[in-house]
Backbone bond lengths (Angstrom), bond angles and torsions (degrees), N, CA, C in turn:
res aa  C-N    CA-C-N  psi(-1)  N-CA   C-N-CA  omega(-1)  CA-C   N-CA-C  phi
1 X - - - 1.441 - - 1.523 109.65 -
2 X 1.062 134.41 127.89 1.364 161.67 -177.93 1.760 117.25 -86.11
3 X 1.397 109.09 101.25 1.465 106.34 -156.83 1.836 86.84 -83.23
4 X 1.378 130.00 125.47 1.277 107.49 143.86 1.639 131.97 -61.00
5 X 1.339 123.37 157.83 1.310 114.20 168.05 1.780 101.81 -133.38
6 X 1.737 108.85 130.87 1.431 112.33 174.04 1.402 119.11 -92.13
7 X 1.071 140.81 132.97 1.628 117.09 176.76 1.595 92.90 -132.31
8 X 1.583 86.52 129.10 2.057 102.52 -174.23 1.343 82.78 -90.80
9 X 1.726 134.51 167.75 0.927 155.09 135.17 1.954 129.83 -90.93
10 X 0.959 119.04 96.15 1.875 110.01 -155.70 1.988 83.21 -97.30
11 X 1.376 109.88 125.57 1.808 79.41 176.32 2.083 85.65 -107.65
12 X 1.502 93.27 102.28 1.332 119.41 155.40 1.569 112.42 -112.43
13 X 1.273 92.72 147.88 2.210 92.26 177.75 1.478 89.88 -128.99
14 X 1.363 109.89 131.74 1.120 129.92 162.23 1.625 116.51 -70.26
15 X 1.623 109.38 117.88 1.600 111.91 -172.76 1.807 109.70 -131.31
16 X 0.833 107.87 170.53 1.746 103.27 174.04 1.594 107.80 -142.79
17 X 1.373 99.15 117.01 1.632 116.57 158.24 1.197 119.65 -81.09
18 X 1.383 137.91 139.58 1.736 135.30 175.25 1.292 116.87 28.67
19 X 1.457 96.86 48.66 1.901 115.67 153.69 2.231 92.76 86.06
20 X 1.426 113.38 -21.40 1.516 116.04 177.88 2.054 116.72 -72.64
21 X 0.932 110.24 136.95 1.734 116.11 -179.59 1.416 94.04 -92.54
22 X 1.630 92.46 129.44 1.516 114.47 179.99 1.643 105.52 -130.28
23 X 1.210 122.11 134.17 1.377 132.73 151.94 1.583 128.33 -69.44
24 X 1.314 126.26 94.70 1.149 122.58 -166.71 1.853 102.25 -94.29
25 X 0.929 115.83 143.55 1.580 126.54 -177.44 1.870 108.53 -113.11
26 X 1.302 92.96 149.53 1.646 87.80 -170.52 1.225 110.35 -58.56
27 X 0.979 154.81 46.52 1.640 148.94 165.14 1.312 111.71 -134.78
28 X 1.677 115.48 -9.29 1.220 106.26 155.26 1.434 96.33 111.17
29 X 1.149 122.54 -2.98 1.598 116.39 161.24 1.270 136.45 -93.37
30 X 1.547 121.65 168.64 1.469 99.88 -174.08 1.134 119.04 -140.75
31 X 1.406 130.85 179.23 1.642 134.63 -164.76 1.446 105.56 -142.95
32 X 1.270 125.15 160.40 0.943 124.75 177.05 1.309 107.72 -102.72
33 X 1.531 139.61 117.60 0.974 173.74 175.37 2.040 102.50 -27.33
34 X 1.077 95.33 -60.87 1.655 103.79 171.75 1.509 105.94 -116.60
35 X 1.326 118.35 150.08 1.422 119.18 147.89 1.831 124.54 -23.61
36 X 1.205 122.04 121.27 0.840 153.99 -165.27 1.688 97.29 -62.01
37 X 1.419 126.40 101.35 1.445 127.15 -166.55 1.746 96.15 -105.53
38 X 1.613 114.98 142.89 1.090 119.76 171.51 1.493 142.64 -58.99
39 X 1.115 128.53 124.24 1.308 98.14 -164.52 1.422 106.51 -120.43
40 X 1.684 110.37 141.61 1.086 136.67 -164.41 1.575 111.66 -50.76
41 X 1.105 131.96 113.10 1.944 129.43 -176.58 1.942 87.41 -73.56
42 X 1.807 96.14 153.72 1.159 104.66 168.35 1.640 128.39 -57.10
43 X 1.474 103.64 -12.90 1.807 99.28 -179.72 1.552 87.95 -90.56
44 X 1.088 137.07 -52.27 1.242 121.86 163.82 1.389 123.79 6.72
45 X 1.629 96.10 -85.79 1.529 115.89 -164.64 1.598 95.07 -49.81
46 X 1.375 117.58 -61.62 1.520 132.93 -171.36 1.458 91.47 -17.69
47 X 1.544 100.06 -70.74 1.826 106.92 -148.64 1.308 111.15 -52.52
48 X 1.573 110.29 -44.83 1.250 115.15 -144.19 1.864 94.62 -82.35
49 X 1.250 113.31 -33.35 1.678 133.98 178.11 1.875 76.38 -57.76
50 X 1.392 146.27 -63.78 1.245 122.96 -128.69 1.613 97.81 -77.12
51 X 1.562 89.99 -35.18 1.528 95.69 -151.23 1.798 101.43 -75.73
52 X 1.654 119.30 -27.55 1.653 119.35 171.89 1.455 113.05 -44.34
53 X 2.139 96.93 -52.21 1.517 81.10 -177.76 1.553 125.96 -74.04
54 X 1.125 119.45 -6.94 1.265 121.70 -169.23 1.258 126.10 -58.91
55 X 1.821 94.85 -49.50 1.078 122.54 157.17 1.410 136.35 -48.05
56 X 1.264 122.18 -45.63 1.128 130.57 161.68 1.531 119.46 -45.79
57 X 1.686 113.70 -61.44 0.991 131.83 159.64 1.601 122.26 -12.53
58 X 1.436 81.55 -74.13 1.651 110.50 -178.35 1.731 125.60 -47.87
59 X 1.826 93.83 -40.28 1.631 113.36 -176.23 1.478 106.98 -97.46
60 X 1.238 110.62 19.58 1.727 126.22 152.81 1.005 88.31 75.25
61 X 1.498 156.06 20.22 1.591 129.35 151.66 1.665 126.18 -55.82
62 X 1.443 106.39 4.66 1.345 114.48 175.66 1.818 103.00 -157.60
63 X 1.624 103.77 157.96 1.358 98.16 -152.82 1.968 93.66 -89.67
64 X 1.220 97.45 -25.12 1.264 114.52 -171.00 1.867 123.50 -130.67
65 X 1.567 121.19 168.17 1.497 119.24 156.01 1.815 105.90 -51.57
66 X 1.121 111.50 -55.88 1.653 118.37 -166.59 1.193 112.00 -49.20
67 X 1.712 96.96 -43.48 2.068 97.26 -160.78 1.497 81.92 -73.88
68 X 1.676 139.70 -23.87 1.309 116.80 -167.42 1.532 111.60 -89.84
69 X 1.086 100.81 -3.76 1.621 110.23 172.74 1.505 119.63 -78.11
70 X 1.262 120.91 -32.04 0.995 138.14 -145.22 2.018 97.90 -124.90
71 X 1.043 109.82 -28.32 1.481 106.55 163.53 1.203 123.41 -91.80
72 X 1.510 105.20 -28.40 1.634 101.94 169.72 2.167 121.47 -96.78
73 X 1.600 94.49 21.95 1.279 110.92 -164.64 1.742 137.19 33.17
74 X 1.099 85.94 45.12 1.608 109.29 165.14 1.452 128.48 -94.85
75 X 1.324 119.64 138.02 1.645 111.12 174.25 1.767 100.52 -64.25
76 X 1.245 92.77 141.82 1.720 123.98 168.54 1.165 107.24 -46.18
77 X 1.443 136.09 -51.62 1.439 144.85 -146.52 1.639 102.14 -103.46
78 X 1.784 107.93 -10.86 1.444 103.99 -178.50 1.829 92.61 -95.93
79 X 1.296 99.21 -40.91 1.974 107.87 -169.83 1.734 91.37 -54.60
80 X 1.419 125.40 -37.87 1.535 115.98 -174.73 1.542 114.22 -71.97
81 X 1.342 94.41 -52.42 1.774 98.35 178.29 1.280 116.55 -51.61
82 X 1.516 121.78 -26.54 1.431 134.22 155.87 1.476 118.78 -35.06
83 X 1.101 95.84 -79.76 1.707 120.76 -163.41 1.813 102.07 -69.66
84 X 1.192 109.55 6.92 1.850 102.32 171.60 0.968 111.45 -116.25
85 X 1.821 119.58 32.30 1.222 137.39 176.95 1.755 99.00 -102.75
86 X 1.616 104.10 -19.79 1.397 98.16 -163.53 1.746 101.85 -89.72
87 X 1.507 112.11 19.70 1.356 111.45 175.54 1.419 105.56 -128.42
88 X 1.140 106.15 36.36 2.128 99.54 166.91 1.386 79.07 -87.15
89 X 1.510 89.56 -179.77 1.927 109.70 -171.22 1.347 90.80 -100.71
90 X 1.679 105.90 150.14 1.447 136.88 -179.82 1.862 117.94 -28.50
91 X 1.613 98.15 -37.94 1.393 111.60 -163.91 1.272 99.12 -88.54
92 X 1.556 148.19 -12.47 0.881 150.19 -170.62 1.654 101.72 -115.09
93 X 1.327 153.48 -4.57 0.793 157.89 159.95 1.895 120.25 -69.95
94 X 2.019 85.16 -44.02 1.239 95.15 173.38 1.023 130.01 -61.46
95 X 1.472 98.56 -29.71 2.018 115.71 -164.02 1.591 87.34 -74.71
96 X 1.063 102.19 -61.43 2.055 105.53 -164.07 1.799 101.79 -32.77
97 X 1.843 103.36 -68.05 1.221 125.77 -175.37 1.895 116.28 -36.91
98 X 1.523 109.58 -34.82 1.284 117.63 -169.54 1.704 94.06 -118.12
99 X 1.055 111.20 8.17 1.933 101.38 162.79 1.611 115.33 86.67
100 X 1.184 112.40 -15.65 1.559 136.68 -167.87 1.772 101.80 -75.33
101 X 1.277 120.26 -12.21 1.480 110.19 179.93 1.641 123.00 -40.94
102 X 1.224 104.96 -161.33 1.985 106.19 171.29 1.610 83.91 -105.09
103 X 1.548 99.09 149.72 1.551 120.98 169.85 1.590 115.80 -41.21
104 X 1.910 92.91 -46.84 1.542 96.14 -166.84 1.364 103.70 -96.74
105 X 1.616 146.64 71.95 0.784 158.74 -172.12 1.316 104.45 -139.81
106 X 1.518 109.99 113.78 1.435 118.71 -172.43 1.551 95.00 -110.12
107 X 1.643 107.57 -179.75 1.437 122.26 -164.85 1.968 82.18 -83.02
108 X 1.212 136.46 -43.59 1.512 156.32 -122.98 1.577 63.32 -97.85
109 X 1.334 130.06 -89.06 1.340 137.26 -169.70 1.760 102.82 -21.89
110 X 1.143 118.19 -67.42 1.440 117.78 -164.13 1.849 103.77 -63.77
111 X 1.379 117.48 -39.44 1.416 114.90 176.94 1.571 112.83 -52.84
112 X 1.787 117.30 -15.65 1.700 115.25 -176.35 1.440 106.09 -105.35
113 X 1.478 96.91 -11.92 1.620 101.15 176.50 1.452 124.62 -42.17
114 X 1.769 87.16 -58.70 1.608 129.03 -179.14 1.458 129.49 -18.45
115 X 2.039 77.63 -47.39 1.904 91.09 173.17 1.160 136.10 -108.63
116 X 1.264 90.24 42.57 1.486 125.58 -176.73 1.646 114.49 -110.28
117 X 1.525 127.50 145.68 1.332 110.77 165.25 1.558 118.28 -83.35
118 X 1.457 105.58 177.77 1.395 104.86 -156.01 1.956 101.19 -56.19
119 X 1.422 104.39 -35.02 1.525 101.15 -160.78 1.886 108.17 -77.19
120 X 1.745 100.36 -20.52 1.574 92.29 168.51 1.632 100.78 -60.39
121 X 1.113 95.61 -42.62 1.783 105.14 -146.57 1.642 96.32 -38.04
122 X 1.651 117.15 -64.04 1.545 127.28 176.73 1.532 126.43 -55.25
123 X 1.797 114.39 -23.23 1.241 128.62 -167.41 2.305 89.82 -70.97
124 X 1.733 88.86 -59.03 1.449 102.35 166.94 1.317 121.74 -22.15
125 X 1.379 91.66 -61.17 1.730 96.85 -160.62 1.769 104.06 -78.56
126 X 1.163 132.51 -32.99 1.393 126.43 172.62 1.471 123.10 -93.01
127 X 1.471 118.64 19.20 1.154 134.01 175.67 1.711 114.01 -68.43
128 X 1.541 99.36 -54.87 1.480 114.29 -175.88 1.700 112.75 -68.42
């Protein structure tokens, strides 16, 4: 039996803009190399950073905020300002988490949220 073999030629060159792999095609356009992966918004990172350490915290791998400040070499006052992210209310976590927040909702915004109860926290956020 006689295997055929086809060989296509595509003349694409594989290039990378801002660290991403792009397929450029002779006319000068381009593709993104892989599927297009989501990328995490900075309140994002916040939450999900507040709520790991918390956890950790919480499941006694550290006795304290400090010892976790201080083992994972972070200032104390940044590991706290962290972790008072893990007290906005549920509905506002969700919005951040699923992208749905208000435009003008800064990370600075959610740190004043904090000291707020849960029902300011939402009254806040649909005020504007």
């Amino acid at each position: 039996m006689e295997q055929d073999t086809i060989v296509i030629h595509l003349p694409l060159k594989p290039r990378r803009r801002a660290g991403r792999k792009y397929l450029v095609a002779p006319d000068g356009s381009t593709v993104p190399a892989t599927g297009e992966t989501p990328q995490l918004q900075t309140m994002q990172k916040a939450l999900v950073r507040a709520f790991l350490w918390r956890q950790e915290i919480e499941q006694g791998q550290y006795a304290s905020i400090t010892e976790y400040a201080c083992r994972t070499r972070q200032d104390t006052a940044y590991v706290l300002r962290q972790l008072t992210l893990t007290f906005l209310a549920p509905a506002i976590v969700d919005a951040i988490l699923e992208n749905t927040q208000p435009r003008y909702l800064t990370l600075q915004h959610l740190y004043d949220l904090t000291l707020l109860s849960w029902d300011e926290q939402t009254q806040k956020m649909t005020m504007r």
